[in-house]
N, C-alpha and C positions, 0 to 999 in steps of 0.2 A: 482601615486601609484596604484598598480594593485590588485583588489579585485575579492575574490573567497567564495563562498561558497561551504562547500562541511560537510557532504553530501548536493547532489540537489535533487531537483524533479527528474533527470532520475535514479539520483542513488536509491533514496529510490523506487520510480515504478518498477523500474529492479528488486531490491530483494523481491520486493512483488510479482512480476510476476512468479521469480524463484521459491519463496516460492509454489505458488497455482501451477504452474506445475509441481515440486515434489509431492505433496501430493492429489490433484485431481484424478480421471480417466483421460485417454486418451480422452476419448469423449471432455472434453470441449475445446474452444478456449477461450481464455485472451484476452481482448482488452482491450482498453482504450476509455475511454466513451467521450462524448461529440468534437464529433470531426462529422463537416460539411460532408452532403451529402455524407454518408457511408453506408448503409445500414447493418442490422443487419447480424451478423455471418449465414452463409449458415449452420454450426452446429444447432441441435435444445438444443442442450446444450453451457452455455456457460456463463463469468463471463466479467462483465462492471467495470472498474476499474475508480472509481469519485473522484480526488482531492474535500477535504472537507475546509479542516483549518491546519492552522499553531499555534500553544501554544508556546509560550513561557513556561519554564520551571524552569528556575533560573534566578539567575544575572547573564551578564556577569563575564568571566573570563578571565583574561588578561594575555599575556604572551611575553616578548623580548628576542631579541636574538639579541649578541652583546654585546659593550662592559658598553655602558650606556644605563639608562633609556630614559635620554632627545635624542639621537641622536641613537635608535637602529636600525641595519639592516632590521629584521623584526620585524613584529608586529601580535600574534595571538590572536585575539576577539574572543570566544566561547561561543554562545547563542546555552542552549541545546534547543530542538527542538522538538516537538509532530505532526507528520504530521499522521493527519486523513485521511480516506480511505471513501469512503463507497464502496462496493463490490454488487452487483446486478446479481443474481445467477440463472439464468434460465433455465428451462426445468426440465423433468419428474426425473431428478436426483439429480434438487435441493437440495430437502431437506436432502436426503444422504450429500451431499457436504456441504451444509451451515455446518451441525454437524463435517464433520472432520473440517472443517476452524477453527470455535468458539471452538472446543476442543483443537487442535495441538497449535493454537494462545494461549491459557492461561498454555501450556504445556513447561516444561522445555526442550524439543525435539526442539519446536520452536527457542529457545536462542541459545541452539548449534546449528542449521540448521543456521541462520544469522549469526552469529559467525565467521563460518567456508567458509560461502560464499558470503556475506557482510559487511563485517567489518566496524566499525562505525553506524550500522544502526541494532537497538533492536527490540523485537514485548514486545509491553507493554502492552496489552488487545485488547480483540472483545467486542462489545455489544451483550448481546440475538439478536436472529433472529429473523424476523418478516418476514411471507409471506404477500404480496402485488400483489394481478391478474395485466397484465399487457395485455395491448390489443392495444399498439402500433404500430405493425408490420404494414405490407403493407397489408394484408389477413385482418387487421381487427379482429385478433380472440385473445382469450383468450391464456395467456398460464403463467403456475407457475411461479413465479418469488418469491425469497426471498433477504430480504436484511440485511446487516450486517454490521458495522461499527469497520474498523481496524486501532488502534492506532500503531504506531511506535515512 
């Protein structure tokens, strides 16, 4: 019996990605975060995309297809799904950016932007922004960094 999940992790990152590269500047680059031996974006702007958690949201809900219950073709289980973000916003434009994110994110603009370019996959809340210095790089230095927490 061959199982799927969908949406998946590439599908909900992809529309989150699309999302913040519609509505960002051009400056920044999108990654995804926690990935081996990569060094930070050569942009000095630029957004870390962190798997956080998965929520369960309801009960399952069940669905066959066919002609009976006991013996159906298929079979669809639907567990809705809350997948967290955290979003890590760096450089001298942060803080512009963090504000369109956490704005557009609690905005009805957001619902039709997923809607129309991800389907199956909602923006249900940001968290306020918090700035956090961050002085990771290879240099050693200081540099803005803000971070935001995006539900889907």
């Amino acid at each position: 019996m061959p199982l799927t999940v969908a949406p998946n992790d590439d599908t909900v990152i992809t529309a989150l990605r699309g999302f913040l590269v519609a509505v960002l500047p051009s400056a920044f680059e999108i990654v995804q975060a926690q990935d081996n031996r990569v060094p930070e974006p050569v942009s000095p702007n630029f957004v870390l995309t962190t798997p956080l958690r998965r929520s369960r949201l309801a009960t399952n809900i069940d669905g066959f297809d066919g002609d009976a219950i006991d013996f159906p073709e298929t079979t669809t289980v639907v567990q809705k799904t809350q997948f967290d973000y955290q979003l890590d916003i760096h450089g001298d434009l942060g803080a512009d950016a963090v504000q369109i994110v956490t704005t557009l994110m609690r905005d009805e603009w957001a619902v039709e932007f997923f809607d129309a370019n991800s389907p199956g996959v909602s923006p249900l809340f940001a968290t306020d922004p918090r700035q956090l210095a961050f002085s990771g790089n290879g240099e050693q230095q200081y540099e803005n960094r803000w971070i935001v927490e995006i539900s889907l």
